[in-house]
PyMOL Python script that loads the backbone (N, CA, C, O; Angstrom):
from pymol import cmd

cmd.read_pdbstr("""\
ATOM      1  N   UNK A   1       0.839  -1.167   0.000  1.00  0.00           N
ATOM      2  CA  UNK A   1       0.000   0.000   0.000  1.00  0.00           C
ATOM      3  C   UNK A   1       0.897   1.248   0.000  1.00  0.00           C
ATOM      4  O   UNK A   1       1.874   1.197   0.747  1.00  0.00           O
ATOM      5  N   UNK A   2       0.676   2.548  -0.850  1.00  0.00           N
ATOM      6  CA  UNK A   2       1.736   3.095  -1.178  1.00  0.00           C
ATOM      7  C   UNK A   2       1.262   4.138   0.519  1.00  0.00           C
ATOM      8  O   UNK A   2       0.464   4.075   1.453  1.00  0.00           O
ATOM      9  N   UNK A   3       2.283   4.922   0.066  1.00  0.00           N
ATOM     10  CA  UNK A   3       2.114   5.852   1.337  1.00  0.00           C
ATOM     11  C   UNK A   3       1.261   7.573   0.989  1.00  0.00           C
ATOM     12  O   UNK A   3       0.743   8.059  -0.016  1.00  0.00           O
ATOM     13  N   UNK A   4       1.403   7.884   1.889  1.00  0.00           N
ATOM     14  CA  UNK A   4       0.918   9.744   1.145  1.00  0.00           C
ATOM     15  C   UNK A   4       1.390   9.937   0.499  1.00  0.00           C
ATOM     16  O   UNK A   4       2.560   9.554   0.464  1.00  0.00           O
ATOM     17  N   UNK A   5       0.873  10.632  -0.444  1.00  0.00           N
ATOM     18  CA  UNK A   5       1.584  11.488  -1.663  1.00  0.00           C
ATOM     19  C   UNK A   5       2.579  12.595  -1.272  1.00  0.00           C
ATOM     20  O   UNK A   5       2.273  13.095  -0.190  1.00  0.00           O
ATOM     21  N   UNK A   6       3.677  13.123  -1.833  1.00  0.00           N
ATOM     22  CA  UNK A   6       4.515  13.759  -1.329  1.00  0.00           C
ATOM     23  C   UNK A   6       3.835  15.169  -1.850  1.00  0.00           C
ATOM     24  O   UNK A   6       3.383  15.186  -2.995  1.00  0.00           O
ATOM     25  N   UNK A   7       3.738  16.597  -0.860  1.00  0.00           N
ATOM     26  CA  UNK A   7       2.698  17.418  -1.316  1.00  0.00           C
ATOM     27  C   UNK A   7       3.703  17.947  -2.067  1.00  0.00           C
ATOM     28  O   UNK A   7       4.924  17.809  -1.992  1.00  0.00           O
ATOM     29  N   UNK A   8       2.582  18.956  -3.250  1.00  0.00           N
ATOM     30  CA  UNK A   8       3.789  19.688  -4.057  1.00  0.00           C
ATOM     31  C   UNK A   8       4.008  21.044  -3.864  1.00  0.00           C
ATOM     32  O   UNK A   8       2.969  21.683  -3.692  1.00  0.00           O
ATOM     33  N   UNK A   9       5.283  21.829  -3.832  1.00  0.00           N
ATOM     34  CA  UNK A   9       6.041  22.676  -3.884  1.00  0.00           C
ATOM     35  C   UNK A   9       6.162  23.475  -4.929  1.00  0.00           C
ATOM     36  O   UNK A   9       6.918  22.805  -5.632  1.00  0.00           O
ATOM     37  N   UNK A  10       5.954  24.384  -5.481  1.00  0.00           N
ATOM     38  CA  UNK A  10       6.057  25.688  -6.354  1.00  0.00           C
ATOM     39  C   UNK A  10       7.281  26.816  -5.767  1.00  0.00           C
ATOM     40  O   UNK A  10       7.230  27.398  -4.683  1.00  0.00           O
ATOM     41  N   UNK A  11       8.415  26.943  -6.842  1.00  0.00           N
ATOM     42  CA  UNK A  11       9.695  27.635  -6.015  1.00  0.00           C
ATOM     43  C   UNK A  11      10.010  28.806  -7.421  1.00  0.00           C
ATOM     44  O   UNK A  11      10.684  28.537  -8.415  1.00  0.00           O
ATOM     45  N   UNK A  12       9.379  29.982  -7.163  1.00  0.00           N
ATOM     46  CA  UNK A  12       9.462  30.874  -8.019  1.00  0.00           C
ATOM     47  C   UNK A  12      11.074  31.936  -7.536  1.00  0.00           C
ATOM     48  O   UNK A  12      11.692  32.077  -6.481  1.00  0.00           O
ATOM     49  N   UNK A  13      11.199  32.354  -8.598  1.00  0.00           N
ATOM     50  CA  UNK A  13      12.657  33.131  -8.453  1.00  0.00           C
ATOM     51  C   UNK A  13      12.343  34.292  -9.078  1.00  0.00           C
ATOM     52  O   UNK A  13      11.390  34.319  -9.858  1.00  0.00           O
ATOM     53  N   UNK A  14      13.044  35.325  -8.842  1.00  0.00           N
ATOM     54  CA  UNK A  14      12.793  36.874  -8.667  1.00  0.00           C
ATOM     55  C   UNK A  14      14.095  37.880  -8.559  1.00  0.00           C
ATOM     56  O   UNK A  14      14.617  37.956  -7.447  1.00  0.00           O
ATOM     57  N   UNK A  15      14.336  38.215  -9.023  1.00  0.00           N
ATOM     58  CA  UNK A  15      15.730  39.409  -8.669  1.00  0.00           C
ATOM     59  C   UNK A  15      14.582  41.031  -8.264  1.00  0.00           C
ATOM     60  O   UNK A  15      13.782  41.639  -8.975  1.00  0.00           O
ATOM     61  N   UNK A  16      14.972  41.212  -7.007  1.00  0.00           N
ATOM     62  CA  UNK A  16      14.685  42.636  -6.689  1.00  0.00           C
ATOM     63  C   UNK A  16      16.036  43.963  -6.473  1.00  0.00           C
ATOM     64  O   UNK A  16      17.217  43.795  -6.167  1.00  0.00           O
ATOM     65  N   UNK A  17      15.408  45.037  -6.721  1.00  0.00           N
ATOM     66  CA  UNK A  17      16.572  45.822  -7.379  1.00  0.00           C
ATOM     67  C   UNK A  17      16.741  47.084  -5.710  1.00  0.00           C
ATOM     68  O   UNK A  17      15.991  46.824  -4.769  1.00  0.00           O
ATOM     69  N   UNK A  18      17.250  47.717  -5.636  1.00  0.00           N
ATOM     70  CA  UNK A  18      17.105  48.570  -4.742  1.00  0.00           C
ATOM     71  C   UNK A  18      17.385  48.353  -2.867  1.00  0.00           C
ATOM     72  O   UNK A  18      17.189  49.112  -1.918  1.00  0.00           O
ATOM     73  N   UNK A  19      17.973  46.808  -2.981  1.00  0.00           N
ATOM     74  CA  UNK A  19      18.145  47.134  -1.259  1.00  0.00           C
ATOM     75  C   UNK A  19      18.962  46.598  -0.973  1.00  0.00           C
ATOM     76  O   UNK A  19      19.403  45.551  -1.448  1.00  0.00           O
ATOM     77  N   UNK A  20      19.579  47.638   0.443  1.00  0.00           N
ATOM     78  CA  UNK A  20      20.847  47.868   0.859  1.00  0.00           C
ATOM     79  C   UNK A  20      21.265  46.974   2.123  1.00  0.00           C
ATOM     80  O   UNK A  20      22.411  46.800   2.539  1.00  0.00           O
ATOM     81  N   UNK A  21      20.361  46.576   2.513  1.00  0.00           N
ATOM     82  CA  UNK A  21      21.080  46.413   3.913  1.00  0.00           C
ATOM     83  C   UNK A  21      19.648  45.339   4.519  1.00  0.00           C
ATOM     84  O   UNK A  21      18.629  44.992   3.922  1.00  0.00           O
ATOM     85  N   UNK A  22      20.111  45.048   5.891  1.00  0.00           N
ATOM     86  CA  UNK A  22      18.798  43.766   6.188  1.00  0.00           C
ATOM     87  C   UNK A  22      17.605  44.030   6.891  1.00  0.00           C
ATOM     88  O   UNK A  22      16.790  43.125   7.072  1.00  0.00           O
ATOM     89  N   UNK A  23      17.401  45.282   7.344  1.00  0.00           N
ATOM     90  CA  UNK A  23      15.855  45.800   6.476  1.00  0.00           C
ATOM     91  C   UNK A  23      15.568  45.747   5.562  1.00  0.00           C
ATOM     92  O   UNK A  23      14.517  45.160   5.818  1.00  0.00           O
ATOM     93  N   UNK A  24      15.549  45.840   4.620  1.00  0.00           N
ATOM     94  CA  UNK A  24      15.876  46.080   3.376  1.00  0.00           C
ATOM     95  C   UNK A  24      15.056  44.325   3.004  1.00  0.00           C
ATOM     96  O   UNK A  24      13.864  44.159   2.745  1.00  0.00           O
ATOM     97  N   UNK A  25      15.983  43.377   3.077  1.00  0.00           N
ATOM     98  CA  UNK A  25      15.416  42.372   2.906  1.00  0.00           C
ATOM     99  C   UNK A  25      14.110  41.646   3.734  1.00  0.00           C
ATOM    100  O   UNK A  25      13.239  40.895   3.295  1.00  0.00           O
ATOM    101  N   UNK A  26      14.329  42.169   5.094  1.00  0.00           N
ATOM    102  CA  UNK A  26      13.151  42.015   5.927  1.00  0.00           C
ATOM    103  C   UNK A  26      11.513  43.069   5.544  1.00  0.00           C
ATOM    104  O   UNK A  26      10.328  42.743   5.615  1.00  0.00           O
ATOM    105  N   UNK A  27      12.049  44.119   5.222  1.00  0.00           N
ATOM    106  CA  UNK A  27      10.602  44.564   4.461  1.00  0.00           C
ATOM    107  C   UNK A  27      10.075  43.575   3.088  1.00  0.00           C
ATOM    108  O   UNK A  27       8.854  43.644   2.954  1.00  0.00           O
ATOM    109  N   UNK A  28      10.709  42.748   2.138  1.00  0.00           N
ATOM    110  CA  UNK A  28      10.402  42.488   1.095  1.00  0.00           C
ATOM    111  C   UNK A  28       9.868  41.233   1.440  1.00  0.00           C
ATOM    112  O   UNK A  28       8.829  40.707   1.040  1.00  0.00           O
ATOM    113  N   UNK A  29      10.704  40.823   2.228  1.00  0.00           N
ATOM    114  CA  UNK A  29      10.530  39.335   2.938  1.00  0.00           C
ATOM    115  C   UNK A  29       9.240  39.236   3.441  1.00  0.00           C
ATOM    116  O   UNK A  29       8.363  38.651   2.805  1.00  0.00           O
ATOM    117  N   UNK A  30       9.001  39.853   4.734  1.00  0.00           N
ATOM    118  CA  UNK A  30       7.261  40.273   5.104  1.00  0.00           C
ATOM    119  C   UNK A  30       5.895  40.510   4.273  1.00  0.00           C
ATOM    120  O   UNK A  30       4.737  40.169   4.515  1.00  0.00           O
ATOM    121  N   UNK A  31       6.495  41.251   3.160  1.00  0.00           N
ATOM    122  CA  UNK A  31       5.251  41.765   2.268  1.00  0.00           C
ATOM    123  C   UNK A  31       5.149  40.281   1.463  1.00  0.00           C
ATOM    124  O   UNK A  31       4.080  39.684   1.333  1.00  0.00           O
ATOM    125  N   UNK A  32       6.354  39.821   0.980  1.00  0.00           N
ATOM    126  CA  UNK A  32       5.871  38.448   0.423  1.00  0.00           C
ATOM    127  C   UNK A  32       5.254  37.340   0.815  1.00  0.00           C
ATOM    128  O   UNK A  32       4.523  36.570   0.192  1.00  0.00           O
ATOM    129  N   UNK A  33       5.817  37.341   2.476  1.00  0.00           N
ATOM    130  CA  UNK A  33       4.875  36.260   3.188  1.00  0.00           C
ATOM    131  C   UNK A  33       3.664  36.367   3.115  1.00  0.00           C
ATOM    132  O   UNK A  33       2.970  35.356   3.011  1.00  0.00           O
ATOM    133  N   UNK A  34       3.118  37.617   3.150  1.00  0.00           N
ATOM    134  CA  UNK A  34       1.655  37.526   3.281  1.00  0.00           C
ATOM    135  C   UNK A  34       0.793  37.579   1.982  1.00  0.00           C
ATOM    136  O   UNK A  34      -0.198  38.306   1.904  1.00  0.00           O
ATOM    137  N   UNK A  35       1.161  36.881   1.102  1.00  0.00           N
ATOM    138  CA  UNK A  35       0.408  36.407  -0.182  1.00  0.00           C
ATOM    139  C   UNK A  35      -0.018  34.875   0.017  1.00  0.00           C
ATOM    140  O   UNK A  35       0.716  34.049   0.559  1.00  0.00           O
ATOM    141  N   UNK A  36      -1.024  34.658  -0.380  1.00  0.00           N
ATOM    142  CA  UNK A  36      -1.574  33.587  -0.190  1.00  0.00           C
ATOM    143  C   UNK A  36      -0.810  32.116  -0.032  1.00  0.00           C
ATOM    144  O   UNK A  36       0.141  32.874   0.158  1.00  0.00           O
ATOM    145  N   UNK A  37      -0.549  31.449   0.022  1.00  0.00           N
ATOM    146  CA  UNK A  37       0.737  29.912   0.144  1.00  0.00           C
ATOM    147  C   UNK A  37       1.824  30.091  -0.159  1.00  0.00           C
ATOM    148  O   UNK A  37       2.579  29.167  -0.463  1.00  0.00           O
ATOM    149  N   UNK A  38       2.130  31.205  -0.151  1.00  0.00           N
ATOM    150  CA  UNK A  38       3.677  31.061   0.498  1.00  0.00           C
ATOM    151  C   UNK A  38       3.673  30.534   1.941  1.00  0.00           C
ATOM    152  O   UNK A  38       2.895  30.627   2.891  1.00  0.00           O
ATOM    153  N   UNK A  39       5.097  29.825   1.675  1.00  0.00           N
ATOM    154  CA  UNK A  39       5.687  28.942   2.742  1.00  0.00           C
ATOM    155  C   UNK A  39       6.863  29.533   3.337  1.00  0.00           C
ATOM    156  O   UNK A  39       7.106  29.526   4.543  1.00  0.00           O
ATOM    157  N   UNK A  40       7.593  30.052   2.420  1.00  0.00           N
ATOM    158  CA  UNK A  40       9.278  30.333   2.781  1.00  0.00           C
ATOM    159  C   UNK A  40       9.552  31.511   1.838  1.00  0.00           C
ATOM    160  O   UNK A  40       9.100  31.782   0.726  1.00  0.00           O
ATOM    161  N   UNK A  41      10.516  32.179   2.707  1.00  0.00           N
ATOM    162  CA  UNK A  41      10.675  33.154   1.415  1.00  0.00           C
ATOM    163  C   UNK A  41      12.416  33.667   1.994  1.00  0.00           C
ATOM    164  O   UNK A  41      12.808  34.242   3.009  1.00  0.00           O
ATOM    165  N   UNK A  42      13.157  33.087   0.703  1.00  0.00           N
ATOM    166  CA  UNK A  42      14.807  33.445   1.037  1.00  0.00           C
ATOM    167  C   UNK A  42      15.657  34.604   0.024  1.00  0.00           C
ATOM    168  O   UNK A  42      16.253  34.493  -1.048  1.00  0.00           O
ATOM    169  N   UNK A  43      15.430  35.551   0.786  1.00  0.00           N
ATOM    170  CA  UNK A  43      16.391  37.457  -0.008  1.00  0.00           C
ATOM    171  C   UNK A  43      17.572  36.954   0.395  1.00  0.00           C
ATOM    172  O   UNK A  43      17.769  36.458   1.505  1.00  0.00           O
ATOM    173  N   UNK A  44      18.767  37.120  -0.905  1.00  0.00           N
ATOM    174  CA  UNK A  44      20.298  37.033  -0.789  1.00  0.00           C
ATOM    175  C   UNK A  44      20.109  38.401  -1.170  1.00  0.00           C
ATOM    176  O   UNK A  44      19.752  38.820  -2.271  1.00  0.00           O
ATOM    177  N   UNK A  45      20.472  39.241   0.168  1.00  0.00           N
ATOM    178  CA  UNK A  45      20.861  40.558  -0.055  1.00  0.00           C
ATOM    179  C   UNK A  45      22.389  41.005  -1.587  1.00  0.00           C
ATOM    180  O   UNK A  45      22.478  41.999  -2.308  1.00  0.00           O
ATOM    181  N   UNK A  46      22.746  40.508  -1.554  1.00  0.00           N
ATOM    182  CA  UNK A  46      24.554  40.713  -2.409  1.00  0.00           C
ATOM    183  C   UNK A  46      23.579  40.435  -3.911  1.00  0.00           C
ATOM    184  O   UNK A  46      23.752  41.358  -4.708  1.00  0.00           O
ATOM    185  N   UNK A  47      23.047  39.839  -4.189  1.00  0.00           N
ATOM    186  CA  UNK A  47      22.472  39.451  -5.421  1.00  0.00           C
ATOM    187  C   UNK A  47      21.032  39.749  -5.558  1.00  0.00           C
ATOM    188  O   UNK A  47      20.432  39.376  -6.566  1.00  0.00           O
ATOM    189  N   UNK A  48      20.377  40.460  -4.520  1.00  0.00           N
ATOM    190  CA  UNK A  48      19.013  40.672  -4.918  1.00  0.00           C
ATOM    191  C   UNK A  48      18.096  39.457  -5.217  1.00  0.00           C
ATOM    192  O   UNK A  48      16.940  39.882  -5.229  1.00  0.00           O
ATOM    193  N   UNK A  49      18.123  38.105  -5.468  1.00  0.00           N
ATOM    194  CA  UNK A  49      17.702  37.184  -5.328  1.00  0.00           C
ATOM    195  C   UNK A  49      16.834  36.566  -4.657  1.00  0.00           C
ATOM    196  O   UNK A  49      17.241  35.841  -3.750  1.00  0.00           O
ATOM    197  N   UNK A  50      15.355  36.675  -4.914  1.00  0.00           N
ATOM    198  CA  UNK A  50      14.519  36.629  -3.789  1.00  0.00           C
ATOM    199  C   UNK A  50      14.013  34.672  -4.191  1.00  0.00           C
ATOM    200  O   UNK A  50      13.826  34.478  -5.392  1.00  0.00           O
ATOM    201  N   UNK A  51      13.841  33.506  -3.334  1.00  0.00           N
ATOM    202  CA  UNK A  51      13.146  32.429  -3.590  1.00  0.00           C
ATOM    203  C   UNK A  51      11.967  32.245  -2.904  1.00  0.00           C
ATOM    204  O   UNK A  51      11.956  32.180  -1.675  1.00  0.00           O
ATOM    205  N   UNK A  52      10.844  32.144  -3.664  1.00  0.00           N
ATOM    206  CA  UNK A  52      10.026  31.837  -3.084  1.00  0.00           C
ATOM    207  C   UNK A  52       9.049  30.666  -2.897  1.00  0.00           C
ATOM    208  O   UNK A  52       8.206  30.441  -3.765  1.00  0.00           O
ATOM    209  N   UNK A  53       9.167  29.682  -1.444  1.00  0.00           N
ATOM    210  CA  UNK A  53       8.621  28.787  -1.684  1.00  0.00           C
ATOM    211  C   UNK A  53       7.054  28.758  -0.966  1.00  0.00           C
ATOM    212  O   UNK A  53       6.731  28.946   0.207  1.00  0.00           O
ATOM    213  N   UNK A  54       5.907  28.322  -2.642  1.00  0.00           N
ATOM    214  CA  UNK A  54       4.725  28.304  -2.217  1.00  0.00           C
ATOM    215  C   UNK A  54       4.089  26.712  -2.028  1.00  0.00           C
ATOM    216  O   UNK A  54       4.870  25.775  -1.864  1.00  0.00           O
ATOM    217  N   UNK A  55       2.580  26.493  -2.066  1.00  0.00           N
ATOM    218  CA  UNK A  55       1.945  25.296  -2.063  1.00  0.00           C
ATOM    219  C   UNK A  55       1.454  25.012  -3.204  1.00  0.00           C
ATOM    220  O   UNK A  55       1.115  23.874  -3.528  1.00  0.00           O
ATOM    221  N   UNK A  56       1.361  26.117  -3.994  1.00  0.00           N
ATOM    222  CA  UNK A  56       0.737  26.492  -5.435  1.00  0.00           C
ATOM    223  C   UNK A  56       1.298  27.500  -6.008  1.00  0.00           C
ATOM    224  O   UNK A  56       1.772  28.398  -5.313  1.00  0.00           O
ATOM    225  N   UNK A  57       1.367  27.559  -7.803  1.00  0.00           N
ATOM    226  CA  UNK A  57       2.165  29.146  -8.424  1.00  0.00           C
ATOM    227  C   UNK A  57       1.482  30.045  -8.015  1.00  0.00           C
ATOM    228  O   UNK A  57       0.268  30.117  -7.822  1.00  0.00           O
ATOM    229  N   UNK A  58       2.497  30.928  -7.844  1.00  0.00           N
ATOM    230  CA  UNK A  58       2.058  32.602  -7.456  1.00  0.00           C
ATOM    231  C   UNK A  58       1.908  33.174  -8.554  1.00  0.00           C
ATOM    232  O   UNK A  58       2.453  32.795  -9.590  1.00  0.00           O
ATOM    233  N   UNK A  59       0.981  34.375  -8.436  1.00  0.00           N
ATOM    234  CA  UNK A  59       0.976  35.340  -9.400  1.00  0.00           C
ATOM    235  C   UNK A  59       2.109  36.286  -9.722  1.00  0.00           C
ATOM    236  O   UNK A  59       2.512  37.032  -8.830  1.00  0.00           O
ATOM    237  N   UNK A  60       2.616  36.315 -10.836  1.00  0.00           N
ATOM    238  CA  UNK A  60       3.959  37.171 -10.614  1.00  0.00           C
ATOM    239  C   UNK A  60       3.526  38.744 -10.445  1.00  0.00           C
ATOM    240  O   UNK A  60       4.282  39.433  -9.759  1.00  0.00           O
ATOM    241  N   UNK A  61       2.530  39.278 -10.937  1.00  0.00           N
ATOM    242  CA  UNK A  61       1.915  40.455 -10.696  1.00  0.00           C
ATOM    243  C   UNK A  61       1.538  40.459  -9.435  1.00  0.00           C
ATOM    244  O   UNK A  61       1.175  41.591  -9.114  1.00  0.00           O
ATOM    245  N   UNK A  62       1.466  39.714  -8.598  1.00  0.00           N
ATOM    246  CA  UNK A  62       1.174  39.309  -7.069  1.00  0.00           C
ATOM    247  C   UNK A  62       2.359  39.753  -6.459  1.00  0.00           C
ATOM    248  O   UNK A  62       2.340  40.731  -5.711  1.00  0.00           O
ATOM    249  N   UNK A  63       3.707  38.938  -6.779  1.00  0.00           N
ATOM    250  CA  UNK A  63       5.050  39.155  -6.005  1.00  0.00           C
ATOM    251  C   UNK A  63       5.379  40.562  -7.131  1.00  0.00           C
ATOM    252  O   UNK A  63       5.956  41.258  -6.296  1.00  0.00           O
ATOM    253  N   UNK A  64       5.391  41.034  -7.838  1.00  0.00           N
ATOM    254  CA  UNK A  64       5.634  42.491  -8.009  1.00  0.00           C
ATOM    255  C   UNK A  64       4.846  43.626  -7.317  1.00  0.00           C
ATOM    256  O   UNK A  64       5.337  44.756  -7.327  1.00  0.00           O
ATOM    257  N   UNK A  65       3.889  43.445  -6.833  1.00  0.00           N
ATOM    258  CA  UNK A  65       2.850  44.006  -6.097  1.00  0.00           C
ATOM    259  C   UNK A  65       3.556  43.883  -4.708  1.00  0.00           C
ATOM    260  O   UNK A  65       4.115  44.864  -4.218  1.00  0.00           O
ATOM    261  N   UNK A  66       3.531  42.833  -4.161  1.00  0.00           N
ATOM    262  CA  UNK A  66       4.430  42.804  -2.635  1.00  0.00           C
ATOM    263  C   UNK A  66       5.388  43.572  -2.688  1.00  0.00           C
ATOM    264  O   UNK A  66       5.430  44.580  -1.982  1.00  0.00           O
ATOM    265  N   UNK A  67       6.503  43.188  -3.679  1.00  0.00           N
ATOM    266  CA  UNK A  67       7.576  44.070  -3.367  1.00  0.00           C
ATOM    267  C   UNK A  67       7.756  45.503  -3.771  1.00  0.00           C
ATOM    268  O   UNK A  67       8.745  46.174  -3.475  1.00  0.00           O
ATOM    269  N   UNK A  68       6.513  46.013  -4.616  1.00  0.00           N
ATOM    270  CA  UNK A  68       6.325  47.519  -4.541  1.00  0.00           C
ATOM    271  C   UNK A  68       5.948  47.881  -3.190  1.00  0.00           C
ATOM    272  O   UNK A  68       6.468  48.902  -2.739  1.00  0.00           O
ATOM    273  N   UNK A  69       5.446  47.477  -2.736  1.00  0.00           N
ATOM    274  CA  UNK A  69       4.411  47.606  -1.145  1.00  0.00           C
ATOM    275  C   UNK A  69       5.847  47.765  -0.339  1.00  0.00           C
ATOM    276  O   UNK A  69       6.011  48.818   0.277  1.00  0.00           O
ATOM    277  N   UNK A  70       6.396  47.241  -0.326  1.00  0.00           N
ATOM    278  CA  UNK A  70       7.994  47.310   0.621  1.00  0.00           C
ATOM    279  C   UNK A  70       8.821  48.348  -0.155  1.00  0.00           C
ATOM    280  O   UNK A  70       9.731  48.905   0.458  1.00  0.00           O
ATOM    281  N   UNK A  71       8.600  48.661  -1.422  1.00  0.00           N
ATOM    282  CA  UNK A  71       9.244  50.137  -1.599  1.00  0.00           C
ATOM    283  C   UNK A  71      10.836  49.694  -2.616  1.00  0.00           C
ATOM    284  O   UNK A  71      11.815  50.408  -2.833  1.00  0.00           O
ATOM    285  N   UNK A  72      10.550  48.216  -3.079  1.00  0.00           N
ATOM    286  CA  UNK A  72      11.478  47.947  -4.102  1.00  0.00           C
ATOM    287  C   UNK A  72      10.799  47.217  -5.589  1.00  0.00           C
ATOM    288  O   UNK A  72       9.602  47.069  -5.835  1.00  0.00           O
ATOM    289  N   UNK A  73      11.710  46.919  -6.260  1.00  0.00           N
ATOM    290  CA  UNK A  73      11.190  46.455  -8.080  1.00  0.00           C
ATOM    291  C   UNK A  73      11.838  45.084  -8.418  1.00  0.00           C
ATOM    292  O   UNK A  73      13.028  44.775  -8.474  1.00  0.00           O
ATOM    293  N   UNK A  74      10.673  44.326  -8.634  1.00  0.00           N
ATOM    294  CA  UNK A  74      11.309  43.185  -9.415  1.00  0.00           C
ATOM    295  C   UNK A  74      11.732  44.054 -11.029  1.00  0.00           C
ATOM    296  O   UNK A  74      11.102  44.879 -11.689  1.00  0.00           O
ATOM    297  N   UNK A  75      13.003  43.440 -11.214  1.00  0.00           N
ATOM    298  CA  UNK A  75      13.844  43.335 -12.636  1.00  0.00           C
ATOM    299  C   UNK A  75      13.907  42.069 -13.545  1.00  0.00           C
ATOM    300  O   UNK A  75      14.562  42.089 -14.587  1.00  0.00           O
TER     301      UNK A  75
END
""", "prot")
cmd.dss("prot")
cmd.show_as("cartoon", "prot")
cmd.util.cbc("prot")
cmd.orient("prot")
Protein backbone atom coordinates (compact mmCIF):
# COMPACT_ATOMS: atom_id res chain seq x y z
CA UNK A 1 0.00 0.00 0.00
CA UNK A 2 1.74 3.10 -1.18
CA UNK A 3 2.11 5.85 1.34
CA UNK A 4 0.92 9.74 1.15
CA UNK A 5 1.58 11.49 -1.66
CA UNK A 6 4.51 13.76 -1.33
CA UNK A 7 2.70 17.42 -1.32
CA UNK A 8 3.79 19.69 -4.06
CA UNK A 9 6.04 22.68 -3.88
CA UNK A 10 6.06 25.69 -6.35
CA UNK A 11 9.69 27.64 -6.01
CA UNK A 12 9.46 30.87 -8.02
CA UNK A 13 12.66 33.13 -8.45
CA UNK A 14 12.79 36.87 -8.67
CA UNK A 15 15.73 39.41 -8.67
CA UNK A 16 14.68 42.64 -6.69
CA UNK A 17 16.57 45.82 -7.38
CA UNK A 18 17.11 48.57 -4.74
CA UNK A 19 18.14 47.13 -1.26
CA UNK A 20 20.85 47.87 0.86
CA UNK A 21 21.08 46.41 3.91
CA UNK A 22 18.80 43.77 6.19
CA UNK A 23 15.86 45.80 6.48
CA UNK A 24 15.88 46.08 3.38
CA UNK A 25 15.42 42.37 2.91
CA UNK A 26 13.15 42.02 5.93
CA UNK A 27 10.60 44.56 4.46
CA UNK A 28 10.40 42.49 1.10
CA UNK A 29 10.53 39.34 2.94
CA UNK A 30 7.26 40.27 5.10
CA UNK A 31 5.25 41.76 2.27
CA UNK A 32 5.87 38.45 0.42
CA UNK A 33 4.87 36.26 3.19
CA UNK A 34 1.65 37.53 3.28
CA UNK A 35 0.41 36.41 -0.18
CA UNK A 36 -1.57 33.59 -0.19
CA UNK A 37 0.74 29.91 0.14
CA UNK A 38 3.68 31.06 0.50
CA UNK A 39 5.69 28.94 2.74
CA UNK A 40 9.28 30.33 2.78
CA UNK A 41 10.68 33.15 1.41
CA UNK A 42 14.81 33.44 1.04
CA UNK A 43 16.39 37.46 -0.01
CA UNK A 44 20.30 37.03 -0.79
CA UNK A 45 20.86 40.56 -0.05
CA UNK A 46 24.55 40.71 -2.41
CA UNK A 47 22.47 39.45 -5.42
CA UNK A 48 19.01 40.67 -4.92
CA UNK A 49 17.70 37.18 -5.33
CA UNK A 50 14.52 36.63 -3.79
CA UNK A 51 13.15 32.43 -3.59
CA UNK A 52 10.03 31.84 -3.08
CA UNK A 53 8.62 28.79 -1.68
CA UNK A 54 4.72 28.30 -2.22
CA UNK A 55 1.94 25.30 -2.06
CA UNK A 56 0.74 26.49 -5.43
CA UNK A 57 2.17 29.15 -8.42
CA UNK A 58 2.06 32.60 -7.46
CA UNK A 59 0.98 35.34 -9.40
CA UNK A 60 3.96 37.17 -10.61
CA UNK A 61 1.92 40.46 -10.70
CA UNK A 62 1.17 39.31 -7.07
CA UNK A 63 5.05 39.15 -6.00
CA UNK A 64 5.63 42.49 -8.01
CA UNK A 65 2.85 44.01 -6.10
CA UNK A 66 4.43 42.80 -2.64
CA UNK A 67 7.58 44.07 -3.37
CA UNK A 68 6.33 47.52 -4.54
CA UNK A 69 4.41 47.61 -1.15
CA UNK A 70 7.99 47.31 0.62
CA UNK A 71 9.24 50.14 -1.60
CA UNK A 72 11.48 47.95 -4.10
CA UNK A 73 11.19 46.46 -8.08
CA UNK A 74 11.31 43.19 -9.42
CA UNK A 75 13.84 43.33 -12.64
Amino acid sequence: MPGPQPESRTVTRVTVSGMTCSHCVASVSEEIRELAGVEDVDVVLETGEVTITSGSPIDPADVEAAVAEAGYAVV
